[in-house]
Structures are given as C-alpha cells and as structure tokens.
C-alpha positions as CSV (number, residue, x, y, z in Angstrom):
1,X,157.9,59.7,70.8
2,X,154.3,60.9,71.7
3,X,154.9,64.2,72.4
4,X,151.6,64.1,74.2
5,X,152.6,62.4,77.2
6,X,155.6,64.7,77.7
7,X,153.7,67.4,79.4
8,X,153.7,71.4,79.7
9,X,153.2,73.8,81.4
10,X,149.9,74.6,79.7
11,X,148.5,71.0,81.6
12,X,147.3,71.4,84.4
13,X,147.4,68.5,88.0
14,X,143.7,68.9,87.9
15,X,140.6,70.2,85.8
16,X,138.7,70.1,89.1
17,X,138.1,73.8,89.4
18,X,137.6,74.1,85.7
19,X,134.0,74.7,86.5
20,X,131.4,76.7,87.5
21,X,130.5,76.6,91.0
22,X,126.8,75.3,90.5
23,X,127.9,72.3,89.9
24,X,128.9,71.7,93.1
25,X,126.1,73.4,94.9
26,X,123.8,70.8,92.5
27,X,125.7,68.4,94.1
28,X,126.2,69.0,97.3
29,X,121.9,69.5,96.7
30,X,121.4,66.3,95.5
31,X,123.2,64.1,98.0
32,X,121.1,65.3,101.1
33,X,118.1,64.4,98.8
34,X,119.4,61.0,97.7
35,X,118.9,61.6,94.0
36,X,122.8,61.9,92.9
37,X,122.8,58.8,92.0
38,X,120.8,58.3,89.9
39,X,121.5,57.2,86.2
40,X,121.5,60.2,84.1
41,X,122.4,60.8,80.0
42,X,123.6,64.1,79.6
43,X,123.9,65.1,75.5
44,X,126.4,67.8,74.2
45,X,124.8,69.6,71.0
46,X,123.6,72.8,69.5
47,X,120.3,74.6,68.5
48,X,121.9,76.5,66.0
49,X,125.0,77.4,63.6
50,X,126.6,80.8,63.8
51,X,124.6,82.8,61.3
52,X,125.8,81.8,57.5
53,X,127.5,78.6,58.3
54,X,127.3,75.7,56.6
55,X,128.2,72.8,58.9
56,X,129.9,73.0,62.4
57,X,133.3,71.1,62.8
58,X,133.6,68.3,66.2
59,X,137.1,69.2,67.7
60,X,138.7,69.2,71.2
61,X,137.6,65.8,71.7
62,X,140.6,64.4,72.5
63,X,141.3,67.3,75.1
64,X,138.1,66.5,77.0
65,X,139.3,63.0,77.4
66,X,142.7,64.2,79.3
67,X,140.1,66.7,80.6
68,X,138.2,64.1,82.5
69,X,141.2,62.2,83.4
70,X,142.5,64.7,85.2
71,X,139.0,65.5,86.9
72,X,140.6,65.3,90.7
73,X,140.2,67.4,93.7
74,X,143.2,67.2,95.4
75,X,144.0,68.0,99.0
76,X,144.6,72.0,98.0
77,X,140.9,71.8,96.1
78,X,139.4,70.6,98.9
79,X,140.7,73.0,100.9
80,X,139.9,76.0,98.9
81,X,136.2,74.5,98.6
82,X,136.1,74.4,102.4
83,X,137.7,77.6,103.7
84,X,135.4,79.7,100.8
85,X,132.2,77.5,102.0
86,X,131.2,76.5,98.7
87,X,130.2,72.8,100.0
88,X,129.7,70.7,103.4
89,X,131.6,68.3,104.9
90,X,129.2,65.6,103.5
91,X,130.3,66.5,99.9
92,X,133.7,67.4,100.2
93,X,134.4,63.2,101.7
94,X,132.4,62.8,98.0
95,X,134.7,65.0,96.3
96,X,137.8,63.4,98.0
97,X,137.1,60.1,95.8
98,X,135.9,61.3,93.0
99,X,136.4,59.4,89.8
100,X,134.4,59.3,86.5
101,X,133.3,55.8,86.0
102,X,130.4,56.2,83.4
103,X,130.6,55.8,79.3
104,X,131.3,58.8,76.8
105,X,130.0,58.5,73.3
106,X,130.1,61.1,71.0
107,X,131.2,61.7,67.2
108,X,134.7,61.3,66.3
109,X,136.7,64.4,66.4
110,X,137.3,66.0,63.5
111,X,133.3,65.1,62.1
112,X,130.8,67.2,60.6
113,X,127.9,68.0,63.0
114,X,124.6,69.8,62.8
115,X,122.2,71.2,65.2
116,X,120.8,69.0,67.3
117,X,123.3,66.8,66.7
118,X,124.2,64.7,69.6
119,X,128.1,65.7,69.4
120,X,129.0,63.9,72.7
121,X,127.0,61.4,75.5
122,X,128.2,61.7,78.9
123,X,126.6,58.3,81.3
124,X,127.0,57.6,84.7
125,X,125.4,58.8,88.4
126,X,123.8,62.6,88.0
127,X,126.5,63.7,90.1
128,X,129.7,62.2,88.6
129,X,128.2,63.5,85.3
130,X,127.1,67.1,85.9
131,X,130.6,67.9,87.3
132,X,131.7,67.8,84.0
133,X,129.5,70.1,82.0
134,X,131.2,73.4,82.4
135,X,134.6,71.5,81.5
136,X,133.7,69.7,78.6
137,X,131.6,72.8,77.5
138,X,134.5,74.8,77.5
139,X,136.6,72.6,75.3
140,X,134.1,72.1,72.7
141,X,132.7,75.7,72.5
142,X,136.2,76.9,72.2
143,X,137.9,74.3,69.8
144,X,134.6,73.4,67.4
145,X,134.1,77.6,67.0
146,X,138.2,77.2,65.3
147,X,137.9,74.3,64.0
148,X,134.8,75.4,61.7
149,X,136.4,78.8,60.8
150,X,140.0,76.5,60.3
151,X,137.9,74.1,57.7
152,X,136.0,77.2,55.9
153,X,140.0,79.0,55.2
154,X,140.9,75.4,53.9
155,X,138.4,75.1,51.9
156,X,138.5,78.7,50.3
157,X,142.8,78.0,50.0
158,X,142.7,74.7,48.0
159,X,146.2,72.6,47.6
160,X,147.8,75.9,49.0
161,X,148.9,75.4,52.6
162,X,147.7,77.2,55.6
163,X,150.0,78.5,58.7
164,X,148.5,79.1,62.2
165,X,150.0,82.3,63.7
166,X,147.7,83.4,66.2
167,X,149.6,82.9,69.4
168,X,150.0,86.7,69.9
169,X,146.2,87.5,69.3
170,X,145.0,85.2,72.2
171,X,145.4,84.0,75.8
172,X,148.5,82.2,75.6
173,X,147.2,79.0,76.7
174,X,144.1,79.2,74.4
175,X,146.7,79.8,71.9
176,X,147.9,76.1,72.1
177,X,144.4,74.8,71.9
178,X,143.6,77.1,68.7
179,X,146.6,75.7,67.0
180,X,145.2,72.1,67.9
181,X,142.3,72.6,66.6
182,X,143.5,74.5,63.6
183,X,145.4,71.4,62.4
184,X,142.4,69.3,62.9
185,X,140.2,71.7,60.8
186,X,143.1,71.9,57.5
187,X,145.8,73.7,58.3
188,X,149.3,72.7,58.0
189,X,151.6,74.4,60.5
190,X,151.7,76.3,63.4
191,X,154.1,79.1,64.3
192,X,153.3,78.4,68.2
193,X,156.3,76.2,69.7
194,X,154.0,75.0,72.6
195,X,151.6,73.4,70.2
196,X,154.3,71.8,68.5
197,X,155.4,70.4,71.6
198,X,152.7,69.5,73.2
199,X,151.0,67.9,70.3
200,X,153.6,67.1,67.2
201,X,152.2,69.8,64.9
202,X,154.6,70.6,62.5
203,X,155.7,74.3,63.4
204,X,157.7,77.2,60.9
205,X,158.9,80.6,61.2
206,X,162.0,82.7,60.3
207,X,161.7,86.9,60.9
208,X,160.3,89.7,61.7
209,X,159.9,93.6,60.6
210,X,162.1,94.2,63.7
211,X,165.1,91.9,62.6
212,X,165.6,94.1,59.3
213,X,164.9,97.5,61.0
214,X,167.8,96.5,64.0
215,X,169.9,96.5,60.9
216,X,171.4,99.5,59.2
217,X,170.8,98.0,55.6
218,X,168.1,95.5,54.3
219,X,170.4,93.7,52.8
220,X,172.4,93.0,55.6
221,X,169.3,91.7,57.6
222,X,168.9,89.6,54.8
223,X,172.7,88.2,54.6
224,X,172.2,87.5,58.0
225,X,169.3,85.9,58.2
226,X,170.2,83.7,54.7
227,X,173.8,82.8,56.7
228,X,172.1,81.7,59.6
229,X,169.5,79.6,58.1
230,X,170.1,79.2,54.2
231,X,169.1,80.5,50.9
232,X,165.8,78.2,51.5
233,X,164.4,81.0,54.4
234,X,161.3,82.8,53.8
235,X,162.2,86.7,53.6
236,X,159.8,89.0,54.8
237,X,160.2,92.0,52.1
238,X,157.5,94.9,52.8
239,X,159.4,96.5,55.8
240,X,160.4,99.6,52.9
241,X,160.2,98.8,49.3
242,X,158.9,95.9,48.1
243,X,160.3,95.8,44.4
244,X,163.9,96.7,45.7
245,X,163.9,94.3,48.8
246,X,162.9,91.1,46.5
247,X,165.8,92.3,44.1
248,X,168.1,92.2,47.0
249,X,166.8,88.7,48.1
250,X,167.1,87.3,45.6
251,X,170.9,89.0,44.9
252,X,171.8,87.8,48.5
253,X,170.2,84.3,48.5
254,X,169.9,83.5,44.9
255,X,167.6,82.0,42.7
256,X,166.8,79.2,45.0
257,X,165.7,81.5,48.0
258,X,163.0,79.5,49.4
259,X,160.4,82.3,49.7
260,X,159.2,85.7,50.4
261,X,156.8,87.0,52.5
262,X,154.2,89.8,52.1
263,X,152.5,91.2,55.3
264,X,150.9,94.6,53.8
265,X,149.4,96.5,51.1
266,X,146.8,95.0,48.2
267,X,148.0,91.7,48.5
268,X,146.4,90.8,44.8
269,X,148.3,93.0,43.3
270,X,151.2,92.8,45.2
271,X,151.6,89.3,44.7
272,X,151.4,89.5,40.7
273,X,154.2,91.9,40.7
274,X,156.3,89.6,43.0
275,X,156.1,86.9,41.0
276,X,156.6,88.5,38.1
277,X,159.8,89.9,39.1
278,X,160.8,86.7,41.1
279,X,160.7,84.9,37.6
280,X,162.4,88.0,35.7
281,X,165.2,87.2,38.1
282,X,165.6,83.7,37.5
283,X,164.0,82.5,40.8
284,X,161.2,80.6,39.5
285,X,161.0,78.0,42.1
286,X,161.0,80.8,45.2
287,X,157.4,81.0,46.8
288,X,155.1,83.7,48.0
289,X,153.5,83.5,51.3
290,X,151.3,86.6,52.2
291,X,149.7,87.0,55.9
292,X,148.3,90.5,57.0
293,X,145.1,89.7,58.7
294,X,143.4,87.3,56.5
295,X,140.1,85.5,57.1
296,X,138.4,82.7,54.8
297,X,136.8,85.8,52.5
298,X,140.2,87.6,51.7
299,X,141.6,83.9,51.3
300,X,139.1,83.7,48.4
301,X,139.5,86.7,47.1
302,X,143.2,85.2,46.3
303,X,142.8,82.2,44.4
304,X,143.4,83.9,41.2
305,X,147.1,84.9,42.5
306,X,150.5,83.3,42.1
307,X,150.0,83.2,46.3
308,X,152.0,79.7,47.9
309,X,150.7,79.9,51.3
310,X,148.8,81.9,53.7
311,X,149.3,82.7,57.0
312,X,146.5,83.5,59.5
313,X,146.2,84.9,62.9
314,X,143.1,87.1,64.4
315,X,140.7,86.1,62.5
316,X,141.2,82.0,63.0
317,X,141.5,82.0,67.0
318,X,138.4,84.1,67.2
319,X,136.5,82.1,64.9
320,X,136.5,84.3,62.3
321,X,133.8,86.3,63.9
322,X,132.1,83.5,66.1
323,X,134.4,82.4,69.0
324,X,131.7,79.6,70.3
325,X,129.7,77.3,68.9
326,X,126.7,77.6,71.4
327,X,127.0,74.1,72.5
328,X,124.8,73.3,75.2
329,X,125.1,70.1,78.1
330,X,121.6,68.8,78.8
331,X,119.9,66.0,80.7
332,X,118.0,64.6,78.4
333,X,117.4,61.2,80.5
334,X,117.3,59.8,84.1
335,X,116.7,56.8,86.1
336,X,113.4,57.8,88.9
337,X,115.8,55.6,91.3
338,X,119.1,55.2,92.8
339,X,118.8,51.3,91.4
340,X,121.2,50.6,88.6
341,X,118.5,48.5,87.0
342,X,115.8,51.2,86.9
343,X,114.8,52.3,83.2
344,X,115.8,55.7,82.2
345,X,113.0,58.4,81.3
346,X,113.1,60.6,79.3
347,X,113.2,64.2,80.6
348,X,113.8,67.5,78.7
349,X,113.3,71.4,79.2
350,X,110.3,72.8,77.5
351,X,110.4,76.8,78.3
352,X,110.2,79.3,75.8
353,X,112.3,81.7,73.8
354,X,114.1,78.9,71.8
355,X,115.5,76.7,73.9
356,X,113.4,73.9,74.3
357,X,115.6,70.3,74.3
358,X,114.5,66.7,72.8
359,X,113.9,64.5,75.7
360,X,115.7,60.7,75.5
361,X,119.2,58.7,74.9
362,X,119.9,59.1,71.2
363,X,122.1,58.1,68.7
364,X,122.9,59.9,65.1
365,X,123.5,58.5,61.5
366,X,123.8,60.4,58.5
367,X,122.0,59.2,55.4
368,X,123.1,59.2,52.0
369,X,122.1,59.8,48.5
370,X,121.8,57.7,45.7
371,X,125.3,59.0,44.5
372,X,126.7,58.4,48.2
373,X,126.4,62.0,49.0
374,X,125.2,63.0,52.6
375,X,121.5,64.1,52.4
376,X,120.2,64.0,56.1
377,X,121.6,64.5,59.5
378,X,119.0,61.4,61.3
379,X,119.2,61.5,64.9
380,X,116.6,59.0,66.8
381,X,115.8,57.2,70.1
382,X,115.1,53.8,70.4
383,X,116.0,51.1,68.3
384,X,118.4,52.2,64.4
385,X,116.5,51.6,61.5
386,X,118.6,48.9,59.5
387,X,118.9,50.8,56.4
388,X,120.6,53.4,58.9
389,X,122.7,50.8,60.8
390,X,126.3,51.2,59.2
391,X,125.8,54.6,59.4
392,X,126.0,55.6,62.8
393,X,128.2,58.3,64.1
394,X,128.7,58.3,68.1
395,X,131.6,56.3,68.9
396,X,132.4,55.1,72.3
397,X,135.0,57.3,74.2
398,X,135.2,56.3,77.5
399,X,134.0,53.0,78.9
400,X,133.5,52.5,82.3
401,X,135.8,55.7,83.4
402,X,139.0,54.6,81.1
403,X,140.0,55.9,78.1
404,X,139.4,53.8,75.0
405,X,139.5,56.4,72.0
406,X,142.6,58.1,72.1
407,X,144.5,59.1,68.6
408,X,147.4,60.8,66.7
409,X,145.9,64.1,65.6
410,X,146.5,63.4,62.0
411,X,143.4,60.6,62.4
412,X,140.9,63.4,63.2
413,X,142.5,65.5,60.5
414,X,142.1,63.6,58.0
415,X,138.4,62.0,59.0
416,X,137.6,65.8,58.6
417,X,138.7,66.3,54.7
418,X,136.9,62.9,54.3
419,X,133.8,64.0,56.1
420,X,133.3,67.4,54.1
421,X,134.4,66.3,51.0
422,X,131.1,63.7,51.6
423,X,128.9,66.8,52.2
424,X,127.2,68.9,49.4
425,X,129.0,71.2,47.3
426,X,127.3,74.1,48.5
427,X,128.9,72.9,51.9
428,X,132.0,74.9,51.4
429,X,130.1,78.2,50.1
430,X,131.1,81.2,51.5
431,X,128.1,82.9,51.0
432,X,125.3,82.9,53.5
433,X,122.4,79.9,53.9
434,X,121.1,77.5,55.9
435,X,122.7,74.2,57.1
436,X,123.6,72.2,54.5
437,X,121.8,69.0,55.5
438,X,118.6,68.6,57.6
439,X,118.1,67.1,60.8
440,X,115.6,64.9,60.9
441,X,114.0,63.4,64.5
442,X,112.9,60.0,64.9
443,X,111.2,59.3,67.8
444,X,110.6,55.6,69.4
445,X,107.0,56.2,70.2
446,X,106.0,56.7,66.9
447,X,108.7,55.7,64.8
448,X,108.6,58.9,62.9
C-alpha cells in the first residue's frame, strides 16, 4: 500500500493560496507588459548556514513535488482573488488554466548542501515559475532547518535509536512535516499517527504521567497497562519514585519488560542507577529510553550511559535553535524575449548588505579527495569539467510539468547517512566552525 496516495486531512485541494500575494501582482504586472513569458531559471539556495553548522540537510523535496501538483486555482480561488481585488480580469482567465509545464532540477532529497548551493532549479515562463517561490520556499526553509538539526541528534546518538515526539510542541500540521523530515534526517520513529499515515513512518508510544496518576497505586497503572499491551511495553517510571517504580515493573511485568522510560531529573545519573538495578533484578534485556527535552548537545552528553533510545520533541521541530534555513528563490537567468528559442542571460541582484546573488543556469558537483572523501562543493555555469562529470548533483524532478522523481522515503533516508558519512569527520562536530567544505564558483567566461 502507498500510504501516500491515501490522503489526509493535512492535504490540501490546492497550494494555490500558499503564497504571498506579490506573486500575483508580479504577474498580473507582467502580462500587460508582455514579459511573462519569457524563459526564466529561478535557483533555490542559501548565503549562509545557521551560525555553527556544519552542512545543511536537502529535505521536503518530495513535498514540493505534490506541492506543485496541486498548484490550482479553483473556481473558490478565483473568486476570493476577485471579490478582494488582488488581480484583473486579464489574469484571473490566466489563473483559471494554470499548470506548471517547466523542468525542476535540484539535489536529491536527503543530500548534503552548502551555501550557494543550487539546492533546486525551477524552468519554465517567468510567470508559471514565480508563482511558486513562496510555496516551495516554505517547504524547504521549514523541512531542511529539521532535517539538519534531525541529522546532527543522529549523529551525536550513534546505533542508539531516535523517536520523534514533537507533535505537541508545533502547529499540528507542521507537526506531520517535522516527523517527515525527521525520518529523512536519522530518526527511527515517530510518535505522530498522522505522519505515520500519511507517509509509512514507523510510529510507537504506550503512557503517560496521567495514566499512573488516574490510578490509585503505581502498580496498578502498571498491571494495567502490561495487561493491555504485554510485558514488552515501555513504562514510564519517574511519576514518584524512581528506584521503587522500576522494582514494581519489573515485579509486575517481569524480567522481560520491554523498557522503561525516564522523562526527569539528571538523566546520566539516573540512567546508571536504572540499569544497575534493572540487571540486579534479573531484567538484563529490558531497555532505557530517556526523553525530557533533549537536543543534539545533551544527546552527547549521554553517550557514556547504559541509555537505549532517546526521544525528542521541542528542540527537533524548532530546529534546535534555527527553525529556517534562509533559503532564498532567485532569478538568476532570463530569455530578453517571449521566443522559446531566445538565449537566456544571465541576470542577478547586486545590492549591498550581503545579499548579492551569482548571475546564470548552474549545475553543482562535489569533488573528492584522493581517499574518496568530499573536499569541495563546485558549482559552475557553462559546460562540467570532465574530471567533474560523474559527479554532479542536481537531478531532474519534473520534466515538462509531470512528475518523474518521486520515492519511498526510506531512499532519501538512506542517500543521507551515505552522503554525510562521505563528508569530513569534523562534519558531525558539535562544536562551532565554518562549513565543512568550500564552495568553489566556476564561471563560463573565464573558466575559473
């Protein structure tokens, strides 16, 4: 079954109005002046990391593609565009048959990026492109910012599993997206139902503090929950006392209680003395998964303890303290005519205060190292060097206004843990630096 196609309430009949209302006004501007279209390249890509990272992480990808799918104003659109007077008559007949028909490029979800990387190439007219901007942007701020912050708690956890159980902490649609993106980015389950739905991610849970304080004993909280769903339950055992609550687990389930769960207190600690009493009492085999607000640093700061799993809410589905990535959609290159045979120019903003933009179509390969390591983020227009030829990283997405790229989200889970463990060590570092590879420019001109 591909849960995918089943549908949710979180889906929406159109991303139409997913947008800022200049892009319509931009429109609406350019088809009295004749320039909409035009053949225009639009790049996706940042100036910058969030302060101290490493590498950035490519995910939401495949939610822009159902994104531009869906990218229909329907007769209730339309009307709401014409009562509130946001465009003529002119461009709402333009609006009526819209359709993307260009080409998307853009790296493989679940891929490494850099800044100025060229994460994703949107083709086509000027105006069936820059309808998609705010969209697209949206996706890609929200998912790459916990996606990168998913990828830095793998790293810091190791073998030891990773639960997403942020649902509560976010909007609940946002929710289903952070859990999306959280798989993609290492982590193993989700707690959130509608992710598991909507996209197949596995999804666990048993109790809460409230289910042993609505009864009058621990122990009966725990018989309950144990006859309801067996001795291998996870029992949460910090709501009084935590030595006498993992004797009485372990007295109601026995030794092969599946786990226990920690939610408070110094967790380092906590956990030594848990385990050592969960082996004093015969129940070797039984994890420990602690939660309690944990972010990639205190995930570190637990490697040295018997801890199973981890469970993570605030601090993953706000990014762990940066909830964009500070991607950016620019035109970067334009046709000076309406003729579908006129050569595209290069065109690029050059103001100041940082956020000047490379002009031209480009494409992106990552070089290597003598041992096979990545040493260079390359990104060029014009013709690839050969040497860089097999190593080229935008991938065609859309061809023509259909979907050609679309994939289980275990591919762009595991094309991540293949693409960091190709990065430098110091890639999964905690500790502040710079980027861990350079981007290099090559322009055509000049060839350097």
């Amino acid at each position: 079954m591909n849960t995918a196609d089943l549908g949710l309430p979180v889906d929406v009949p159109s991303t139409a109005l997913f947008t800022d209302q200049y892009e319509l006004t931009m429109l609406r501007a350019a088809l009295k002046a004749g320039t909409a279209e035009r053949r225009s390249v639009f790049e996706v890509f940042t100036r910058r990391l969030p302060d101290g990272r490493r590498y950035g992480v490519v995910a939401g990808t495949g939610r822009v593609l159902d994104a531009v799918e869906n990218f229909r104003f329907d007769e209730g659109v339309l009307r709401f565009l014409h009562e509130q007077r946001i465009v003529d008559d002119e461009t709402l007949r333009w609006l009526a048959d819209y359709r993307f028909t260009g080409d998307i490029w853009g790296y493989p979800e679940g891929e490494v990026y850099f800044p100025g990387s060229p994460i994703m190439r949107v083709e086509g007219s000027f105006a069936e492109c820059v309808l998609l901007e705010t969209v697209i942007l949206s996706i890609l701020n929200h998912d790459s910012a916990i996606a990168a912050a998913a990828s830095r708690m793998a790293s810091a956890a190791g073998d030891r599993p990773l639960i997403e159980m942020g649902a509560r902490r976010t909007h609940e649609l946002a929710a289903v997206a952070a859990a999306r993106a959280a798989y993609v980015g290492g982590f193993a389950t989700t707690s959130d139902l509608a992710a598991g739905f909507r996209y197949g991610i596995p999804t666990v849970g048993t109790s809460a503090h409230a289910f042993t304080l609505l009864h009058d004993r621990e122990r009966d909280a725990f018989r309950a929950q144990v006859d309801a769903l067996g001795a291998d339950t996870t029992l949460l055992v910090d709501t009084y006392d935590v030595t006498e609550a993992v004797r009485a687990a372990v007295e109601v389930a026995g030794p092969g209680l599946g786990a226990v769960r920690i939610d408070s207190g110094d967790l380092l600690l906590v956990a030594h003395r848990v385990r050592q009493q969960l082996d004093e009492l015969g129940a070797t085999g039984t994890k420990i998964v602690v939660t309690s607000d944990l972010d990639e640093y205190a995930i570190a700061s637990l490697a040295a303890a018997p801890v199973d799993a981890y469970g993570v809410g605030t601090q993953l589905v706000t990014g762990s303290g940066h909830p964009t990535a500070s991607m950016v959609y620019k035109l970067v290159a334009r046709a000076e005519t309406a003729d579908p045979g006129a050569p595209l120019v290069p065109v690029a903003k050059k103001s100041s205060g940082g956020k000047t933009s490379v002009g031209g179509r480009k494409w992106a390969a990552r070089r290597l190292d003598a041992d096979g390591v990545a040493e260079a983020e390359v990104v060029g227009t014009g013709p690839v060097p050969a040497e860089l030829a097999d190593r080229q990283l935008l991938v065609r997405l859309v061809e023509n206004g259909t979907v050609v790229a679309r994939e289980p989200l275990d591919v762009p889970r595991d094309r991540h843990i293949a693409a960091r463990a190709n990065l430098p060590l110091s890639a999964t570092q905690l500790s502040r630096g710079e980027p861990v590879l350079p981007t290099e420019y090559l322009h055509e001109r000049s060839g350097r």
